[in-house]
N, C-alpha and C positions, 0 to 999 in steps of 0.2 A: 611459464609457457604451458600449453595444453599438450597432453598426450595424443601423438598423433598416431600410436599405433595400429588404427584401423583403416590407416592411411596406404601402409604399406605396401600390403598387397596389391592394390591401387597405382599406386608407382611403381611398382615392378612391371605390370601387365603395361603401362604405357611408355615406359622406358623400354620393356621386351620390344612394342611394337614399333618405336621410332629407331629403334637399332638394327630390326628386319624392314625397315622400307628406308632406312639409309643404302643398304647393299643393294634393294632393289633398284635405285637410282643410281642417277649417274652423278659419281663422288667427283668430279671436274667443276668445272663450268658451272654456273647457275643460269647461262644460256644468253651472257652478255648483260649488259648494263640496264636494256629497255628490259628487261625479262626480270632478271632480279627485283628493279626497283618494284617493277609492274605487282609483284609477290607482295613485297614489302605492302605496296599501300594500301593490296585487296585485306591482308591483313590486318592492317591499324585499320582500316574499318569496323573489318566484321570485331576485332577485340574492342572497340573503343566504347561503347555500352557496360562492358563487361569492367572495364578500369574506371570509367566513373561513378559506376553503383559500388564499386568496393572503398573510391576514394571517397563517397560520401556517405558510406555507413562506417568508414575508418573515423571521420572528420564526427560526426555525430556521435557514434560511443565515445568520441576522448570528450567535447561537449558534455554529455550526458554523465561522465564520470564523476564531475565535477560539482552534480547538486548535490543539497543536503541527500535528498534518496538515490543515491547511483541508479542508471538504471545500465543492464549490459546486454547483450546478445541473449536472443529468448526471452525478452522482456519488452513489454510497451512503454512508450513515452507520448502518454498525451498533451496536447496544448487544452491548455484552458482558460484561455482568452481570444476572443475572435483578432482579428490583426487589425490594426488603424493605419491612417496615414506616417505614423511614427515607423511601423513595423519593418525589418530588414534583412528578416532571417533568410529570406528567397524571394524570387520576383512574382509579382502579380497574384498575390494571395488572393482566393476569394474567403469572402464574410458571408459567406453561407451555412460553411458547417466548423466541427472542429477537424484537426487531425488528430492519429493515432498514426504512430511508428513503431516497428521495430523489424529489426532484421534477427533472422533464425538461422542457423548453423541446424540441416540436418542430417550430417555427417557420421554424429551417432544415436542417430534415429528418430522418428516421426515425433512431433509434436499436435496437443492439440489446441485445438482454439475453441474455445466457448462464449456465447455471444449470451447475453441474456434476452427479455423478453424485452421489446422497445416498443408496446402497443405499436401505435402508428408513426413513430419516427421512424422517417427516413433514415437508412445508416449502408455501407458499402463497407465491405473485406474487402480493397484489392492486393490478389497476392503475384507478386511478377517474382519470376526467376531471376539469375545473375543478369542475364543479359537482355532484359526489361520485357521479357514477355510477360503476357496475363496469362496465368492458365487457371484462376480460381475467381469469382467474386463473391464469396457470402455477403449476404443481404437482404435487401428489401427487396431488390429484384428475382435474384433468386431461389433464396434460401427462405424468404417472408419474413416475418418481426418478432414469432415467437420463440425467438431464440434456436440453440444447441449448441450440441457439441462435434467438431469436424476434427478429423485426422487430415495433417498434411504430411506427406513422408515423399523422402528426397529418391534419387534413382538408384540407391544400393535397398532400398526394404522391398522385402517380397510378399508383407504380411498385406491386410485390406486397406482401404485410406478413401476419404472423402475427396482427398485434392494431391494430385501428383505431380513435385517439381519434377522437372529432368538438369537440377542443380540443385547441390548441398546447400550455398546458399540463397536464402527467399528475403524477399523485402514486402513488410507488408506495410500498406498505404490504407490506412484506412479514414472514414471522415464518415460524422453525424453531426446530423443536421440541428441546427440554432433558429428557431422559430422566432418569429418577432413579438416581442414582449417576454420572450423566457427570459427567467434568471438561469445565467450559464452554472454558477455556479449549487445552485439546487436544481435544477431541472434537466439539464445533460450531466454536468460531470460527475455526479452517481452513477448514472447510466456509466459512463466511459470507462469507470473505474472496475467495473463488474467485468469487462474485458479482460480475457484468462488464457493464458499460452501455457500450457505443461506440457514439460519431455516426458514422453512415455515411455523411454528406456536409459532412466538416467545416471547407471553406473557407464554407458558405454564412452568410450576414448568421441572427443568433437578435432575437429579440423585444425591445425595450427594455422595461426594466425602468421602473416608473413607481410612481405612486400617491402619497395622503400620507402624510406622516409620522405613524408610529404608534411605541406604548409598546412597546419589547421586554422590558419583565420584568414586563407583564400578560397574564394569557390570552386568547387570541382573542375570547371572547366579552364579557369586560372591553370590551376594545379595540372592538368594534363596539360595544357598547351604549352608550357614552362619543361616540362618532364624529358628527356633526350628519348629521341627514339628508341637506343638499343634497351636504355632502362627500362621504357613502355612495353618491349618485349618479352623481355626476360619476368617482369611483372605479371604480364598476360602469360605468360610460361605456367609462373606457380598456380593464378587462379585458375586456368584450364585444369589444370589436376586437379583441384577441387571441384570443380563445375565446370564435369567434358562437355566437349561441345554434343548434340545429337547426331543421330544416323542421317539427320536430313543434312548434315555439316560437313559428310563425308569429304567433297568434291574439293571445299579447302580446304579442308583439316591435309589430305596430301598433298596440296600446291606450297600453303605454310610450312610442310616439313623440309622442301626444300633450302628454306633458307634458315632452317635452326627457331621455326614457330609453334609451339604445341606443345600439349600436357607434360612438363617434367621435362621439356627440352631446352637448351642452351644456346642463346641466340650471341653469337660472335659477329660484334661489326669487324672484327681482321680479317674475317673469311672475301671481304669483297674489296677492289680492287677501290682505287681513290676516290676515280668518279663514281661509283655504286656507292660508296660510304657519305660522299657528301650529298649526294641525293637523299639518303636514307635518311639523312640524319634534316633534310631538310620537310621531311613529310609531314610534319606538326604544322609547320607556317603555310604551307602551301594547303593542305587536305582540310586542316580544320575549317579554316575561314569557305573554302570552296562547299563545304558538307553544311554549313552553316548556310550561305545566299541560295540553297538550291534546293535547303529544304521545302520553300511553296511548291513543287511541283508534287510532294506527296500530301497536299490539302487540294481540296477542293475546295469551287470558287462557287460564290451565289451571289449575284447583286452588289459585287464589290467587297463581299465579306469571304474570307478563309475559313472552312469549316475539318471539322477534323473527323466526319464522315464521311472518312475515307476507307478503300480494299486493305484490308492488313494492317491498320491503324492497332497498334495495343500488343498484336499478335503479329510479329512480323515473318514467320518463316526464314526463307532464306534471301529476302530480299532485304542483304544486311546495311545498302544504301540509306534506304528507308529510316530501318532503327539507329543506324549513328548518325542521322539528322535529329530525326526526332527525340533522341537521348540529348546533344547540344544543344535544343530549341526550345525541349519543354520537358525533360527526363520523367518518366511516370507515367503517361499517355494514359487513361484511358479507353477500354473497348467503346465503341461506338455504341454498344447496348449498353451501357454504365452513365453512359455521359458524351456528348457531345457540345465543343466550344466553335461560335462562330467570332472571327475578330475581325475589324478593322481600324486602318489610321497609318499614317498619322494624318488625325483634326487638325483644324486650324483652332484654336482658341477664342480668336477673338469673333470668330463666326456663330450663327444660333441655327443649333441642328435639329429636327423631328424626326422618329422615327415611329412609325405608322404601323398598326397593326388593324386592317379592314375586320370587318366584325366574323367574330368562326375563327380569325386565323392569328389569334397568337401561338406561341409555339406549340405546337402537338407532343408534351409530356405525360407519362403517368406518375411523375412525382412534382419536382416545380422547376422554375425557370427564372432567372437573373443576370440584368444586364449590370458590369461591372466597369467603372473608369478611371484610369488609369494614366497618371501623368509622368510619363517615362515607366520603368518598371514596376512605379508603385502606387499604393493609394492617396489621391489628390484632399489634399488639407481643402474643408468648407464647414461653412459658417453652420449648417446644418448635420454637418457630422454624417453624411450621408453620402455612401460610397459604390453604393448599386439599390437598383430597384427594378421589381419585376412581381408574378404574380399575388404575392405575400405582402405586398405593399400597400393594399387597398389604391392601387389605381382607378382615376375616375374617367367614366364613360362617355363619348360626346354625345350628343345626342342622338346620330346615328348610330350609337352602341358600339364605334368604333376606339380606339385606344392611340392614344400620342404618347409620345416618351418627348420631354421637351431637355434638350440637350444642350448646356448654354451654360455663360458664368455669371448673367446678371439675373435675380427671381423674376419669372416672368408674369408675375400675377399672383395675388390671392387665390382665384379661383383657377390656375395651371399650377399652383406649387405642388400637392402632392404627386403629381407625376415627372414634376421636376429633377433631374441629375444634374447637379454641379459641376463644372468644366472651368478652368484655367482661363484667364482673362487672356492673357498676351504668350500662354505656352502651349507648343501640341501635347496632344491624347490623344490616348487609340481606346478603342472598350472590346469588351469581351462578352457573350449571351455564351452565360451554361445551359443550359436545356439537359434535364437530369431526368434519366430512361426514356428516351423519346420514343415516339409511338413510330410504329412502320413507316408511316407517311413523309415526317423529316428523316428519316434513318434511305428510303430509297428516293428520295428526294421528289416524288409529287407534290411536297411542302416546301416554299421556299423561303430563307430570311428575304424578306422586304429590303427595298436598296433605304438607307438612310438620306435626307432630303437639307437643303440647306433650307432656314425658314424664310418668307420674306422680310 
């Protein structure tokens, strides 16, 4: 177990402070059944980002313990193979770039990140807090390609820092780009490997590790929707001491301590009366599925596609609705200036689809773009081995200098194949357009996805 000494005084100041606003309230009533529950469920929201970035950086270090080169906390784990239709480590991979993981504990203190020099490869930091905000992206965007070196330091350092969590723990997401014709393995993953995380003060005590025990060969969301409420509490209990919520969190962090929810605090389902218990304990079946169908209202809509340039996408503030949809819908989001995904579907299969891009107006990036398809959650098995295409593709032009994407399960021609995406005979698909740093124009929507067309 890790020395949690620097912990301490930590837990006393927020222990101090739920034992002075337990007197300040009223120790009776939690103010009836609708009142109580009401607490209960504004909290499993706003905590529920916060329990599955922990269960899936729990679920991932045990994973990772286990290759030949462990890898642990404060350390990267690159992939270095793009994903095929085989692939099933998470939904909806894209084959554009790699990933880079790892999650940081800095608890006892700043760590840095060093990127080396990647000429003109494409490459993203994203670094999100516990509770999946972005508040960093080294990069190409950025940061540019000639590399550095960046401090990230959590909300107890007072010293300087390139990038400031407001949580101990940071998950960092990162991805470089796989050109078409590289060899991944000499032409990215040198590059990947050059990626370098050091603690810059590495006698000091890191956070102890905690929580309950959870299934590592279910996904995150399994796992919490399986999880009892009062556990899911008491859970979101210990990680708030680790990663308090901010000032802007003020409003529930006091509605939460009414029912026993907050840093270092003890949540008792005995405290509530039968009917308050059985509601409470019913919040998983009822909120999750509900936080799930309702997430499209924080996408926008263009021509029948979902777009995820949206207000507060990435960065949610305190509209913690928002982030516990988009944590069960697509956990990782990023900023809209990083990346923006348009999707539609579900396709019919056995239908032949176009989508049309008039001339000027394929997507407005300054890095590239790629439509990606997808048969159910995953990459669709074709004879071509071909799983998205878009501007790196050598698409060819019609005569009008216009652009088709021919969207179908049978080849449409010799002279339409290289524009061709492969599609399922007799099963739906949905696809997906990344558009990677898009220019002003798609980002405040003067630009819009073209509606996709069935062909004749």
């Amino acid at each position: 177990m890790q020395n949690n000494k620097g912990l301490k005084p930590i837990i006393f100041l927020f222990s101090l402070f739920f034992l002075l606003f337990s007197f300040a309230c009223d120790n009776g009533s939690t103010g009836g059944t609708v009142n109580a529950v009401k607490i209960a469920e504004e909290a499993y929201t706003f905590g529920l980002p916060l329990v599955l970035v922990d269960i899936t950086r729990r679920q991932r270090l045990d994973t990772w313990s286990q290759l030949a080169a462990p890898v642990e906390m404060n350390q990267f784990r690159h992939d270095t193979v793009l994903p095929d239709h085989e692939f099933r480590d998470f939904v909806r991979p894209n084959v554009d770039t790699l990933y880079s993981n790892a999650f940081l504990d800095l608890s006892g203190g700043p760590i840095e990140l060093e990127l080396p020099n990647m000429d003109d490869r494409y490459h993203l930091m994203q670094l999100m807090d516990a509770y999946t905000n972005v508040f960093g992206a080294p990069g190409t965007r950025t940061t540019g390609n000639t590399g550095g070196k960046f401090v990230i330091a959590g909300p107890g350092w007072t010293g300087s820092a390139a990038y400031r969590s407001l949580t101990n723990y940071v998950w960092i997401l990162g991805r470089t780009l796989v050109n078409n014709g590289d060899n991944v393995a000499v032409d990215v993953v040198p590059l990947m490997n050059q990626y370098a995380l050091t603690r810059l003060t590495p006698d000091s005590p890191l956070a102890e590790e905690g929580g309950p025990d959870i299934l590592m060969t279910h996904d995150a969301n399994t796992v919490v929707a399986g999880m009892p409420t009062n556990v899911f509490f008491n859970y979101l209990n210990h990680l708030m001491l680790i990663n308090p919520p901010s000032a802007n969190d003020n409003s529930i962090v006091k509605r939460m301590a009414k029912i026993g929810v907050g840093p270092g605090a003890v949540f008792n389902l005995a405290q509530f009366n039968s009917e308050e218990q059985a509601a409470i304990l019913d919040i998983p079946q009822k909120l999750i599925p509900h936080l799930m169908m309702n997430a499209q209202q924080f996408f926008t809509s263009v021509n029948g596609w979902s777009s995820t340039a949206a207000e507060g996408m990435g960065n949610y503030g305190t509209n913690y609705q928002m982030r516990a949809s988009v944590a069960l819908t697509g956990i990782g989001a990023n900023l809209p200036d990083d990346a923006v995904y348009f999707s539609v579907g579900p396709l019919d299969g056995s239908k032949k689809y176009v989508l049309r891009f008039e001339v000027g107006e394929t997507p407005p990036v300054n890095a590239f773009w790629s439509l990606t398809l997808y048969a159910g959650h995953y990459l669709y098995d074709n004879t071509l081995k071909r799983y998205a295409i878009g501007d790196r593709s050598g698409l060819v032009e019609n005569t009008d200098e216009s652009i088709e994407i021919y969207i179908q399960h049978a080849n449409p021609g010799t002279d339409k194949e290289d524009n061709w995406l492969p599609a399922p005979g007799n099963n739906n698909f949905n696809l997906t357009l990344r558009a990677y740093i898009p220019k002003p124009e798609l980002l405040n929507g003067s630009w819009e996805m073209p509606q996709i067309s069935i062909a004749e």
